[in-house]
VOGU-98350 format. One record per residue: x, y, z of N, C-alpha, C in turn. Coordinates in steps of 0.001 Angstrom, whole numbers, padded with zeros to 6 digits, always signed. Example, Ala and Ser with C-alpha at 12.3 -4.5 7.8 and 13.67 -1.06 7.14 Angstrom:
% residues 2
+013190-005690+007800+012300-004500+007800+013200-003300+007800+012850-002250+007080+013670-001060+007140+012900+000030+007870
END
This chain:
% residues 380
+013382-020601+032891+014449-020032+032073+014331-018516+032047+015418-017587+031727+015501-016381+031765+015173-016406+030176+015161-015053+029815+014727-014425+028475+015196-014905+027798+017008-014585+027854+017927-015285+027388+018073-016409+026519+017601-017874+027758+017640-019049+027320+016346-019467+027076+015591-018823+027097+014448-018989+025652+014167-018496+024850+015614-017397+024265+015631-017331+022714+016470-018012+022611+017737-018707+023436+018341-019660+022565+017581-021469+022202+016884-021471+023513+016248-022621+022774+015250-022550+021404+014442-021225+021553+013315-020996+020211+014544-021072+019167+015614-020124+019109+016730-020900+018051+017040-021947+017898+017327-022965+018473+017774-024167+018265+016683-024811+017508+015463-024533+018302+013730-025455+017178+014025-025076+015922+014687-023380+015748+014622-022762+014085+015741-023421+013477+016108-023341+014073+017720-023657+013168+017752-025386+012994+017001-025888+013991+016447-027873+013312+015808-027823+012307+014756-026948+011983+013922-026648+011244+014358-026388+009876+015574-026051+009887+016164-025283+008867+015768-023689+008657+014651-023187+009502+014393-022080+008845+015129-020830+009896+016551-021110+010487+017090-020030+010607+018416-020682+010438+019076-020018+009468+020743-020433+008956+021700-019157+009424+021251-018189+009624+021680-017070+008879+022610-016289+011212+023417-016282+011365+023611-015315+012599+023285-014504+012788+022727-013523+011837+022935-012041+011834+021383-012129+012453+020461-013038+012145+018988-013517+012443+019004-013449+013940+020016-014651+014098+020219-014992+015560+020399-014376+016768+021108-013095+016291+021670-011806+016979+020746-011170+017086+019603-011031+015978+018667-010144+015972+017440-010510+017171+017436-011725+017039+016421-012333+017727+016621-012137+019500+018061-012169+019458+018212-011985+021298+018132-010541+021401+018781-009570+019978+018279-008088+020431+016835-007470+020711+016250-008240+019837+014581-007876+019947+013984-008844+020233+013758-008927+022036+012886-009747+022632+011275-010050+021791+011117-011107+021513+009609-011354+021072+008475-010884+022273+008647-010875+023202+007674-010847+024501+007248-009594+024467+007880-008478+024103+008159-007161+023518+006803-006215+023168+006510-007907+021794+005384-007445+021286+003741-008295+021445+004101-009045+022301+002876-009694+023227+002102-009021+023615+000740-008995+023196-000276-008024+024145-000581-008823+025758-000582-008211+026249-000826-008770+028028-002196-009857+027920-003228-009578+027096-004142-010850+026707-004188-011131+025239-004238-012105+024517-004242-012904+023352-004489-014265+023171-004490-014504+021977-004959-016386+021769-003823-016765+020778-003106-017605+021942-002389-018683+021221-002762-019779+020317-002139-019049+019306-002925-020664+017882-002218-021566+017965-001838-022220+018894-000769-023676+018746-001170-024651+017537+000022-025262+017104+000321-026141+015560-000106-027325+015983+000264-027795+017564+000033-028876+017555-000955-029316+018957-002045-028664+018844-003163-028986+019424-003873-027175+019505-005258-027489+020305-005963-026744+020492-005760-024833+021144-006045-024033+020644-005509-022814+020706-006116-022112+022139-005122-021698+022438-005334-021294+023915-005305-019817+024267-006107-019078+025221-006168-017607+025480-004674-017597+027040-004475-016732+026303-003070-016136+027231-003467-014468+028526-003126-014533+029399-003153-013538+029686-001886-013285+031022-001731-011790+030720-000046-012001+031318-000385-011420+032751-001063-011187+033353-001264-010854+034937-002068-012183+035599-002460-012562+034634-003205-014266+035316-002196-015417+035437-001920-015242+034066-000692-016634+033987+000581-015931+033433+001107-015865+034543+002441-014910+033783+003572-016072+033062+003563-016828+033541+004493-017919+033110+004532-018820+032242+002759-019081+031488+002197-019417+030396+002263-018532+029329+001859-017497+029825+002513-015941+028614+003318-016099+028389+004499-016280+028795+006026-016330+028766+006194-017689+027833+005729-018556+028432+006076-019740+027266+005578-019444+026101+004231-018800+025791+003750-018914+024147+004260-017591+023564+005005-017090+024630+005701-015792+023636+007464-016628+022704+007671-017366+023142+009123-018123+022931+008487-019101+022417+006996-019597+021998+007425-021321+021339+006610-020660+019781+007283-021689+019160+007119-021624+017772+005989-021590+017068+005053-020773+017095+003346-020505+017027+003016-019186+016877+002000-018958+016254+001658-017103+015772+000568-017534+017078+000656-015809+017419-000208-015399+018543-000994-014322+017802-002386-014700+017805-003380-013630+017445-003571-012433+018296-003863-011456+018150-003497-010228+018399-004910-009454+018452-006551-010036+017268-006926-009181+016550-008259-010443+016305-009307-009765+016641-010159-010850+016309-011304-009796+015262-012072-009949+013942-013219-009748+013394-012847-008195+013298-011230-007298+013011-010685-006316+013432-011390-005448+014421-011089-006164+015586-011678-005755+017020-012622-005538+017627-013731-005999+016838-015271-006212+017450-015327-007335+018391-014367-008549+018359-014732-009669+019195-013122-009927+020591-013868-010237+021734-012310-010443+022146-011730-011851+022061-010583-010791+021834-009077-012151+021273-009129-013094+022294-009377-013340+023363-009105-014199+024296-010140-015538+024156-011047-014891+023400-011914-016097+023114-011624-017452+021914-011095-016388+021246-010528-017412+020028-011807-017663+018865-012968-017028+019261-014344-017276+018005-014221-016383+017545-013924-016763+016213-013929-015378+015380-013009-015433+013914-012721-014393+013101-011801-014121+012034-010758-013777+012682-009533-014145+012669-008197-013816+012798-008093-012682+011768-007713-011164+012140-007456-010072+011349-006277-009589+012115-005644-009897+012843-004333-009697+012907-003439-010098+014026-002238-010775+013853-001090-011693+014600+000221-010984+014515+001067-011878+015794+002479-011790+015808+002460-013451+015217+003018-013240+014359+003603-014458+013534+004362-015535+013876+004249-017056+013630+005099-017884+014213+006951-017342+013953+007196-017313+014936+009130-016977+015038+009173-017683+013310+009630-019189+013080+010050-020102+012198+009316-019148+010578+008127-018943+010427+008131-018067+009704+008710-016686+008956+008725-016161+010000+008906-014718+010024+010840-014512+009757+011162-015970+010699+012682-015805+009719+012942-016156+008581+012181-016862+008043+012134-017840+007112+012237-016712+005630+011158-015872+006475+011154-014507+005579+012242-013730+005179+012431-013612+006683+013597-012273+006420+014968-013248+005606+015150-014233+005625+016404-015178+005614+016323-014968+004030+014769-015266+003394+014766-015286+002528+014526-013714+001280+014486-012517+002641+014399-011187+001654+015908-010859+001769+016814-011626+002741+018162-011265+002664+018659-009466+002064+018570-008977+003121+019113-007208+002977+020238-007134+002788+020843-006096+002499+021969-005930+002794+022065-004565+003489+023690-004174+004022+024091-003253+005181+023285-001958+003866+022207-001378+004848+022019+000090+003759+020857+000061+002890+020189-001241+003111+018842-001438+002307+018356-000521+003070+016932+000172+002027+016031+000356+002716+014607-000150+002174+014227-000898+003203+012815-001789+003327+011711-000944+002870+010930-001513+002408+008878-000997+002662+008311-002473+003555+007631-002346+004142+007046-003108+005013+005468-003553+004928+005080-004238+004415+003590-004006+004398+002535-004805+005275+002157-003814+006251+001448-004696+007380+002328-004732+008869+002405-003651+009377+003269-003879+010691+002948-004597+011674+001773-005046+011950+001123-005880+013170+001804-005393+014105+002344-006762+014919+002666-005874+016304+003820-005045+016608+004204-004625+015195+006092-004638+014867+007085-005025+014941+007018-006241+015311+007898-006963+015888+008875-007229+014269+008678-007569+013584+009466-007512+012677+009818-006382+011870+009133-005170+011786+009642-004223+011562+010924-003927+012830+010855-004228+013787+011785-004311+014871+013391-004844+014270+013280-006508+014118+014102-007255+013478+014710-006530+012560+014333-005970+011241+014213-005475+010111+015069-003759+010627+014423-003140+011096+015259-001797+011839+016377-002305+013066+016564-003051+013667+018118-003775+014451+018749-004188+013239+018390-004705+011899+019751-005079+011486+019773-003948+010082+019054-003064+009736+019002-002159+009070+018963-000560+009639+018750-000132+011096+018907+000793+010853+017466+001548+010995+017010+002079+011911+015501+002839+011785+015414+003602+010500+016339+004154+010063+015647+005572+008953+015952+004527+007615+016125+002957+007732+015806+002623+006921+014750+001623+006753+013782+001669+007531+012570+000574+007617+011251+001937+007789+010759+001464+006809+009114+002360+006753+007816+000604+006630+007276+001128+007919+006093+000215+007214+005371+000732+007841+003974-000200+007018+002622+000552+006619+001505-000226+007369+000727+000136+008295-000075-000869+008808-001798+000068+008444-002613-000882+008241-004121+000100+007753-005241+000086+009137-004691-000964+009786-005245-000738+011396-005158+000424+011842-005958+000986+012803-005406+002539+013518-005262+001958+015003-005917+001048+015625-005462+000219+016919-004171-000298+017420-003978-001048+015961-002929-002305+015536-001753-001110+015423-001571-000186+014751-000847+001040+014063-000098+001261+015516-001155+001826+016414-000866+002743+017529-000208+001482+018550-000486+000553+018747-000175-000902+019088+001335-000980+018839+001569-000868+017858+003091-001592+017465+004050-000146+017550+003252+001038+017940+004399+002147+018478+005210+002130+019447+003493+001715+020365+004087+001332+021678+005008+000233+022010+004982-000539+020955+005809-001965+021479+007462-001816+020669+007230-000515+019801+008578-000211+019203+009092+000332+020261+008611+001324+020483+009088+002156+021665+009614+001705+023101+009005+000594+022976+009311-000070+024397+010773-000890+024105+011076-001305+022689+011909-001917+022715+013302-000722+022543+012963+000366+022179+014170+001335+022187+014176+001424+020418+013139+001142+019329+013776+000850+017699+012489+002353+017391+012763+002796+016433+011941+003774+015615+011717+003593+014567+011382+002742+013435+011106+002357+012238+010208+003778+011809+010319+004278+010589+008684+004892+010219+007769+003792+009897+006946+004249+011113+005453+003670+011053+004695+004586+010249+003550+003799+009168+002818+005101+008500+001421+003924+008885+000605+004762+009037-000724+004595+009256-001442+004708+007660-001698+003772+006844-002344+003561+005189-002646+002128+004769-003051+002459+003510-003427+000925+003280-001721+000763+002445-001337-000600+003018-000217-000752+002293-000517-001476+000991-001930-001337+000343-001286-002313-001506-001073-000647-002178-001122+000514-001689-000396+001660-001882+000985+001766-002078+001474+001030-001069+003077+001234-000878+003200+002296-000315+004226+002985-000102+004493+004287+000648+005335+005513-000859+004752+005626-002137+005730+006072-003134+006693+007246-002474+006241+008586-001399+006838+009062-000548+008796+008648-000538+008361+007350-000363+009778+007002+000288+010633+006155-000736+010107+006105-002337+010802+005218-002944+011905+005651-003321+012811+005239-003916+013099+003495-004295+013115+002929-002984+012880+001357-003104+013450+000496-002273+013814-000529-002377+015173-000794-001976+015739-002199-001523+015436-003380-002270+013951-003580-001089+013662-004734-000862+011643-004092-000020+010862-005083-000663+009665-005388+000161+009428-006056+000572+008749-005826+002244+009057-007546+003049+007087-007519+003346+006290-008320+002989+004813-008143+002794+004897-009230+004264+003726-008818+004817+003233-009433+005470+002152-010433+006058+001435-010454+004788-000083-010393+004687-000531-011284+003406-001487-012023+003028-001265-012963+002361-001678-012278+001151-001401-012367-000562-002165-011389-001204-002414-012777-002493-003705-012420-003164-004037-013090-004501-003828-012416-005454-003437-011217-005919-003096-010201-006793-001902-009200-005718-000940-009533-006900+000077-008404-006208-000023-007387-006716-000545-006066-005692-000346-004714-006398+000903-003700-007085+000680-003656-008322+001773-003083-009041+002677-001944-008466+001507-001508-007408+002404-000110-006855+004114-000605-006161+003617-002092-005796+004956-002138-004874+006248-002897-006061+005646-003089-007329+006903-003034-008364+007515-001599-008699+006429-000794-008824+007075+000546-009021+007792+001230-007914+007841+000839-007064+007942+001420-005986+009704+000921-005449+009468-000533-006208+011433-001390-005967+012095-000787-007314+013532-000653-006672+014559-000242-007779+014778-001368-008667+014885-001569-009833+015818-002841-010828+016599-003147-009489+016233-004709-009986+017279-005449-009111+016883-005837-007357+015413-004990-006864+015039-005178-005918+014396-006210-005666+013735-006902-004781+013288-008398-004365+012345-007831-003709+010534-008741-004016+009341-008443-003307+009312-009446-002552+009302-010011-001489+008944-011073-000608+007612-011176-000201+007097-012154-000797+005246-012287-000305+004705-013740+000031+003744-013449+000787+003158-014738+000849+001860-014999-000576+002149-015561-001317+001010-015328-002539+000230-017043-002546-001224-015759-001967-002069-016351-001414-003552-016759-002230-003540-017102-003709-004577-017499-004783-005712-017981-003649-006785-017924-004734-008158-018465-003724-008115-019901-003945-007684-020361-004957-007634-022066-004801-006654-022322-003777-007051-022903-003114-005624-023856-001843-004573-023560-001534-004580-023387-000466-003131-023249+000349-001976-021344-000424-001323-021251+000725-000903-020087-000172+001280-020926-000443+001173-019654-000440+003067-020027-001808+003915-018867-000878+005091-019287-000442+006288-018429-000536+007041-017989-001799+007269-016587-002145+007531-016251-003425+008611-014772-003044+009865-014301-003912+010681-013800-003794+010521-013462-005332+010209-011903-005541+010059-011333-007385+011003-010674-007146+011717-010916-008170+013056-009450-008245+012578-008982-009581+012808-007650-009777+012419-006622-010214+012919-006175-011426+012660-006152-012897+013767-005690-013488+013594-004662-014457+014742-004317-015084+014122-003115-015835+013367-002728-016895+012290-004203-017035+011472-003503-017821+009968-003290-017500+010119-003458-016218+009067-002707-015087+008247-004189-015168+008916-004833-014930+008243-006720-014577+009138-007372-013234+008217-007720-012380+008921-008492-011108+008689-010060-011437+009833-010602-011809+009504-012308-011994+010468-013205-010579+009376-014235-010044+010480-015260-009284+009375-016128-009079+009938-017339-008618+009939-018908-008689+009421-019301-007019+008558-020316-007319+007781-020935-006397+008700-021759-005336+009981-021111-004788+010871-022289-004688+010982-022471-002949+009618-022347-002377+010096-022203-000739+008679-022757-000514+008858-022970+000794+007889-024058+001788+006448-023247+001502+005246-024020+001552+004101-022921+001628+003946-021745+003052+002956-020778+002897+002919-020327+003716+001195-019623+004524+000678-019611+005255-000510-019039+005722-000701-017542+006440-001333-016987+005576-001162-015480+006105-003028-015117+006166-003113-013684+006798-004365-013466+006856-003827-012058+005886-004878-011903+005158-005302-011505+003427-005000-009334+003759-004409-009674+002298-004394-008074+002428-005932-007548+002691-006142-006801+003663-007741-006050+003786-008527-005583+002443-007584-005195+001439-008555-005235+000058-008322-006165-000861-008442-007574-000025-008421-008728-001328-008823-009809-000058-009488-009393+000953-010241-010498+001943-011793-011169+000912-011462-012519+000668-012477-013111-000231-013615-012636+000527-014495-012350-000517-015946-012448-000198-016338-013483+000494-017455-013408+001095-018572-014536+001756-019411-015314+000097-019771-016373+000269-020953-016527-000458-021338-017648-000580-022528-018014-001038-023510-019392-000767-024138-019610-001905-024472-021007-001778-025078-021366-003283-026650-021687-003791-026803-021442-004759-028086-021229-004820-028430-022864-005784-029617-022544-006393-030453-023834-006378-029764-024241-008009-031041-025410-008340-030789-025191-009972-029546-025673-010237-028944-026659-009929-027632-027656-009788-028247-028336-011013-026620-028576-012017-027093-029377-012933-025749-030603-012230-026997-031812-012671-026067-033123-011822-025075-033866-012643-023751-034635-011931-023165-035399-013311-022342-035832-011650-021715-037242-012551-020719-037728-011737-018977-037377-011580-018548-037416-011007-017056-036646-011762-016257-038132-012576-015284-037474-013170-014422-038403-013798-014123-038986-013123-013287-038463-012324-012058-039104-011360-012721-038814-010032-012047-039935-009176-012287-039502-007552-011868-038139-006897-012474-036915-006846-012315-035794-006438-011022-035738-005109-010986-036973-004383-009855-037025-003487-008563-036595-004713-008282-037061-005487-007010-037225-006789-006756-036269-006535-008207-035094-007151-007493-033910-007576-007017-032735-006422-007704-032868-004720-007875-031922-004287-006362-032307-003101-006002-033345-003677-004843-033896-002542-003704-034164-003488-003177-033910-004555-002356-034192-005553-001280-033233-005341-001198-032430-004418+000088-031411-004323-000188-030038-004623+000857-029224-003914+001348-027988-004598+001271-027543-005276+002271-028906-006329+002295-027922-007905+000763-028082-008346-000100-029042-008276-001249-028586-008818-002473-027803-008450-001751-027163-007523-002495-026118-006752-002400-024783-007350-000599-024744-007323-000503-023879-008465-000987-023329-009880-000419-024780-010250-001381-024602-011479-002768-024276-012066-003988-025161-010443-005008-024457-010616-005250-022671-010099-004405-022725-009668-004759-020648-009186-004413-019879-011030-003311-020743-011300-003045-020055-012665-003951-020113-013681-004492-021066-014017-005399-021956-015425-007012-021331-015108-007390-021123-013477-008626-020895-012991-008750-019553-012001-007673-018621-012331-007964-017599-011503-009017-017242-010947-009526-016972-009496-010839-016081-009175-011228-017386-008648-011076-018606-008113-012100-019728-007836-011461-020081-007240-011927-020312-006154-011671-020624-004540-012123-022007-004425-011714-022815-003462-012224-024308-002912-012615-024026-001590-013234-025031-000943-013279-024932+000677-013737-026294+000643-012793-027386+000936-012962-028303+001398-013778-029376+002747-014353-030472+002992-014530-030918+004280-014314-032042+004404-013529-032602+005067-012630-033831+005290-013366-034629+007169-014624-033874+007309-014987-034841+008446-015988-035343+008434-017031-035667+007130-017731-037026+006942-017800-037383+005261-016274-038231+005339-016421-038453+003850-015662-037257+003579-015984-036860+002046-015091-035931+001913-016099-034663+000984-016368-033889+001021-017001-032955+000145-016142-031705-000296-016175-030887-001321-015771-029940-001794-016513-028742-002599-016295-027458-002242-017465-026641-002678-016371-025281-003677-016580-024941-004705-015934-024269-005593-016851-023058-006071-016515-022012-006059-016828-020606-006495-016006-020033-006717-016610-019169-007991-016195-017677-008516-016881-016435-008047-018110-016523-007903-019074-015636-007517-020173-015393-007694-020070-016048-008691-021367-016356-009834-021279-017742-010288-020343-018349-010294-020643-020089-010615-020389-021123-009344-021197-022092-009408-020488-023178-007989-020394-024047-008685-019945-025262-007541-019917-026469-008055-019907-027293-005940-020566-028545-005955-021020-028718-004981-020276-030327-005021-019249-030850-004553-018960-032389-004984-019481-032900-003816-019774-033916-003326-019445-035271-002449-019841-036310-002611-018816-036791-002158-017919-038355-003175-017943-038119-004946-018691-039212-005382-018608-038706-006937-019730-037862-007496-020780-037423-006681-021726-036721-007465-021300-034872-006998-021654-034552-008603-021106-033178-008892-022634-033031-008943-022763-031568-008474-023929-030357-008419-023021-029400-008901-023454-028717-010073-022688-027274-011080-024286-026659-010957-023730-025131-010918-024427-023909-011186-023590-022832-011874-024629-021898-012554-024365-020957-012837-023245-021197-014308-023351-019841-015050-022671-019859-016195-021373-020945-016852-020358-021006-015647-019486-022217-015640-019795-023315-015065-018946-024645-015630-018985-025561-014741-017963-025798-014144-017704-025594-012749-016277-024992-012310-015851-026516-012192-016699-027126-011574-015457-029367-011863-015217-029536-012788-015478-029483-013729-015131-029819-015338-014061-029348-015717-014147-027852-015383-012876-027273-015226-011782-027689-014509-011945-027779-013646-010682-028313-012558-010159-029766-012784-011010-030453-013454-010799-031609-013621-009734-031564-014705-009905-030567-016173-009271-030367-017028-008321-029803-017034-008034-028915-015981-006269-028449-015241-005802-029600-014568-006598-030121-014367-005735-031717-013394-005203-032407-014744-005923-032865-015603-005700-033925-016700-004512-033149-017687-004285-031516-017614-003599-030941-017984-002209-031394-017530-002609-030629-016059-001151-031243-015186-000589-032122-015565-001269-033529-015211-000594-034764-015156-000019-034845-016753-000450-033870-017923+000220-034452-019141+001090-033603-018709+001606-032986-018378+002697-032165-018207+003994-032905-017050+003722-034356-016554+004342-034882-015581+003966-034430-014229+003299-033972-014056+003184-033381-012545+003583-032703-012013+004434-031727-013079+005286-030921-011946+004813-030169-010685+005987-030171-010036+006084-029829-008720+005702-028092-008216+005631-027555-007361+005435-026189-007345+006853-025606-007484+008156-026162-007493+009342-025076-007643+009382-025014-008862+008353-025842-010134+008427-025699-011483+007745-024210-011834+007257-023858-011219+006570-022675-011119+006786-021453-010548+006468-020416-011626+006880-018863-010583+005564-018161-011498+005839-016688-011327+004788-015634-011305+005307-014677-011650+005003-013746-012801+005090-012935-013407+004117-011605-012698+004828-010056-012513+003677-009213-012355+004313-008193-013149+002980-007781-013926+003464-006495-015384+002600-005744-014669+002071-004512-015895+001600-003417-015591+000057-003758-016054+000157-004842-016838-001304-005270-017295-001623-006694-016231-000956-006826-015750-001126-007874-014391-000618-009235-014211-001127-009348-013590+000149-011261-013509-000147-012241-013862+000673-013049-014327+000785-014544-014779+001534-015408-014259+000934-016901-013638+001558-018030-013828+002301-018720-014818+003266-019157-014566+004082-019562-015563+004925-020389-015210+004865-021957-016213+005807-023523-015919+007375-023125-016325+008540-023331-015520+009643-023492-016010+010028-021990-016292+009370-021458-017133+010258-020276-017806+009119-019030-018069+009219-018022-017492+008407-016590-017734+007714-016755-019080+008420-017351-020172+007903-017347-021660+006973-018372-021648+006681-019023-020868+005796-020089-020501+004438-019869-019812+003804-018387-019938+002472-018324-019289+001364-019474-019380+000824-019828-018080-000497-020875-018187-001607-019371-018935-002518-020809-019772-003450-019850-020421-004533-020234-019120-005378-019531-019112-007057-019713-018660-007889-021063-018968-008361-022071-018354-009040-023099-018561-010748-022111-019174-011211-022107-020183-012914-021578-020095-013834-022391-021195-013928-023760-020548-014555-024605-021793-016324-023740-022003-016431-024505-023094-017566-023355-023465-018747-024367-023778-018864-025580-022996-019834-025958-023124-019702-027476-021887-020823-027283-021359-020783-028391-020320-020681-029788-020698-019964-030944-020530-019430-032349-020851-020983-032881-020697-020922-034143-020762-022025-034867-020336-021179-035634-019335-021735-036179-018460-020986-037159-017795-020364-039038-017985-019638-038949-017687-018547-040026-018168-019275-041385-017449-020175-041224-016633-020941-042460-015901-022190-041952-015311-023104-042882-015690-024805-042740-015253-024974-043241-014386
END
């Protein structure tokens, strides 16, 4: 197939998908070739099997396919100590699956004359998108790479678009250039930085991937209002991003001195029960991360930084000041009195004193789970 007819087929996958409705997308997509922003070697993360190294003078015709199929291409391994072609390593920076990245823009919806902040340019390819249907002198984004930065000039440039590129950390924002529009984030974040509320006019829309340390991250759209609070609703598909550079979780391991108990409930319940109670635990348990293992049996390991908790099957190991299962168990038993809601029951508040989860209605903040004394266990 020519270029052509493999952006109209990658359209047709989006538009089955539901996640491209919009023409103006569609138009954009045949104006700004994806291949554009392909580095000549990279690792294809395919969805549906094993991730593969690309290189465009070896396999020119395999390049060509994983630049058009529906899959983020890593770009960026351990931020550039390891090569990408290998695929071992931290993913620190990608061209994003197509189905995503419209999913985004569909959902930051501009209008003729916005002007964008961008946070995280990677390979620019969507600052690309974003300047074809806006306009270069109205797209500024911010990438904190100086590789990645200089990277996505060249691949602007090649396509004929000029966005301002700024070389910074974007949970800054660019204040330089405010008001704006609309913010289109790129990057997954657990705390949204206030700069980029101050930074949108009343009435502007933050588009993020909001990415809590408990499970899985959230598609989220805050519009902005005038009393310097961005509120919006959990109401879109999840999403996986790699972490703003100053909110990449720590490393850490657990130490001894486990106090033992069985859990209530079968730990499968709580760690497979959905969305919304995923949500709910990022809200009720801020700061506490999971990391699951689902290939002998099932185990689960929980930190704050200072407290663990160690499950598999029903025996709990707790350390340190909290007992983080007890806890989680008690946002679960919460949940379910609450019916279970779903994650579109849920949105996110960000003030100037910082953000809150919240069921149904902004006036509805989740409080903090912090029992103040360890249970005994429910079975010997």
């Amino acid at each position: 197939m020519n270029t052509a007819q493999r952006i109209d087929a990658l359209c047709e996958v989006l538009a089955a998908n539901q996640e491209l409705t919009d023409g103006v997308w569609r138009a954009a997509l045949h104006a700004v070739p994806r291949h554009l922003f392909v580095p000549d070697r990279a690792w294809a993360a395919a969805d549906d099997g094993p991730g593969y190294a690309i290189d465009r003078e070896l396999r020119p015709e395999a390049w060509m396919d994983a630049a058009y199929a529906d899959h983020p291409i890593i770009t960026q391994l351990d931020d550039g100590a390891t090569d990408v072609t290998t695929g071992d390593g931290h993913y620190t920076s990608s061209l994003s699956a197509p189905g995503v990245v419209v999913e985004f823009l569909e959902i930051l919806d501009p209008y003729d004359g916005d002007r964008v902040l961008e946070i995280g340019t990677g390979t620019g390819w969507t600052a690309a998108l974003l300047a074809h249907r806006l306009g270069d002198g109205n797209v500024t984004s911010v990438e904190i790479d100086k590789e990645v930065h200089a990277a996505a000039a060249d691949n602007l440039a090649t396509a004929g678009l000029s966005p301002r590129l700024i070389l910074g950390d974007g949970a800054e924002g660019r204040p330089d250039g405010a008001p704006y529009d609309r913010v289109h984030v790129t990057c997954g974040v657990s705390r949204v930085p206030y700069a980029w509320v101050e930074q949108t006019r009343p009435g502007g829309i933050i588009v993020l991937p909001w990415m809590p340390e408990f499970e899985g991250g959230h598609k989220v759209a805050l519009t902005v209002g005038r009393d310097g609070r961005a509120i919006g609703r959990f109401a879109y598909r999840g999403a996986a991003y790699m972490m703003l550079r100053a909110q990449r979780p720590p490393g850490w391991e657990y130490a001894g001195d486990y106090r033992k108990s069985t859990a209530t409930l079968d730990p499968r319940r709580v760690l497979r029960a959905g969305t919304g109670l995923d949500v709910a635990v990022a809200g009720m348990l801020p700061g506490v991360s999971a990391v699951t293992d689902h290939s002998d049996g099932f185990e689960v390991w929980l930190s704050d930084g200072e407290s663990g908790a160690w499950v598999s099957g029903d025996e709990v190991n707790q350390y340190g000041p909290r007992s983080l299962w007890d806890e989680l168990e008690e946002v679960f038993f919460t949940w379910v009195g609450w019916g279970n809601p779903a994650r579109d029951r849920f949105g996110l508040t960000v003030a100037p004193d910082g953000q809150r989860v919240w069921l149904d209605s902004p006036d509805n903040p989740l409080s903090p789970v912090r029992p103040t004394a360890v249970r005994p266990p429910l079975f010997q």
